[in-house]
C-alpha positions in Angstrom: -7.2 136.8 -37.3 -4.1 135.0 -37.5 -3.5 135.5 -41.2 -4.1 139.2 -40.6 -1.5 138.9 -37.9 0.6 137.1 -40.1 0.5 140.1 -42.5 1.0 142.3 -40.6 4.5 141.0 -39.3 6.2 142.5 -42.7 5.3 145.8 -41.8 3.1 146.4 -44.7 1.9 149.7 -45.9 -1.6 148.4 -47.7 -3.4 145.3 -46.4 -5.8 143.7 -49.0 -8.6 141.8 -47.0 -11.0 139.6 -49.0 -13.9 138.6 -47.3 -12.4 138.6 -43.9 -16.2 137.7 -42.3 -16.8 134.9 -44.8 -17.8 131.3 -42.5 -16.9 133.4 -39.1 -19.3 133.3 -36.6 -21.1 136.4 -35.8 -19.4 136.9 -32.9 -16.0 136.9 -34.7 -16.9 139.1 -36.9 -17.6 141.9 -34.8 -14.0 141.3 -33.2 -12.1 141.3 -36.5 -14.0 144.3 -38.1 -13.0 146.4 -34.5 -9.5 144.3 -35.1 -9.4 146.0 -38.3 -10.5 149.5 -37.7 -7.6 149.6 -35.0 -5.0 148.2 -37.9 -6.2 151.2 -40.2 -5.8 153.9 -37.4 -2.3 153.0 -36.8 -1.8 154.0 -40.0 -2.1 150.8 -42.4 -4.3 151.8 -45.6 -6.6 148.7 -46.2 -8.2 147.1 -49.0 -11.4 145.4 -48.2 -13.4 142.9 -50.5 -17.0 142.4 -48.1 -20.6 141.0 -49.2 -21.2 142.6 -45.6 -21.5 146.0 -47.1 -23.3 147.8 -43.6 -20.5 146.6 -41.2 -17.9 147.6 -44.0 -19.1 150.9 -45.3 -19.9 151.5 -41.3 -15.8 151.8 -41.0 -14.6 152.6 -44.7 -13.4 156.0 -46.4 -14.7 155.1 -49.5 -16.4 151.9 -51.3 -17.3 150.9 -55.0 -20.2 148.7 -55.4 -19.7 146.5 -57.9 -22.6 144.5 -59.8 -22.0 141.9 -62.7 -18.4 142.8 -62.5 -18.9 146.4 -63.0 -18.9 149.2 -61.0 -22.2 150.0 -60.1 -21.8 153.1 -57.5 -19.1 154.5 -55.8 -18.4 157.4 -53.3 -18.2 158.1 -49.5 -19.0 155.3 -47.2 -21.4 157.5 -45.8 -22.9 158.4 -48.8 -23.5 155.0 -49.7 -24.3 154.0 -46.5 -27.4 156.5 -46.8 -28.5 155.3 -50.5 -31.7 153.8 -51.3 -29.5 153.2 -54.4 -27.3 150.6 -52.9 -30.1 148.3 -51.6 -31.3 148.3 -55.2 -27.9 146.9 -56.4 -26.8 145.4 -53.5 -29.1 143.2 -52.1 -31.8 143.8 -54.8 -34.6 145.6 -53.0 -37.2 147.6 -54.6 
């Protein structure tokens, strides 16, 4: 939270974010994904690198799933969200 704070003092226009839930407790992460939903409604785009791909595409216009270091899928969040697909890629189910 505080390096997103920090960032945000330069008035940016596009905040990148990687893995912004990595080693926080679960509590925490709950706090900075709301933290971050608020930064992108005031009118900050935002770049997010997550493994938690439910919480992120839960929030997120759009996502790419990448896979060996290729892009696997990509589309709406909700899309994805709803794709059998994604498990498949993701988290290697089925």
């Amino acid at each position: 939270m505080a390096a997103i704070g920090r960032a945000l003092m330069s008035n940016p226009e596009l905040l990148i974010l990687d893995e912004p839930s990595l080693g926080i407790m679960p509590k925490l992460v709950d706090e900075i994904f709301e933290f971050t939903r608020h930064i992108n409604k005031s009118g900050i785009s935002i770049i997010i690198v997550e493994q938690n791909a439910e919480k992120t595409l839960a929030f997120a216009d759009y996502a790419y799933v990448i896979s060996n270091g290729e892009t696997a899928m990509q589309g709406s969040c909700d899309d994805l969200l709803h794709d059998e697909r994604v498990q498949k890629i993701y988290l290697g189910i089925g």
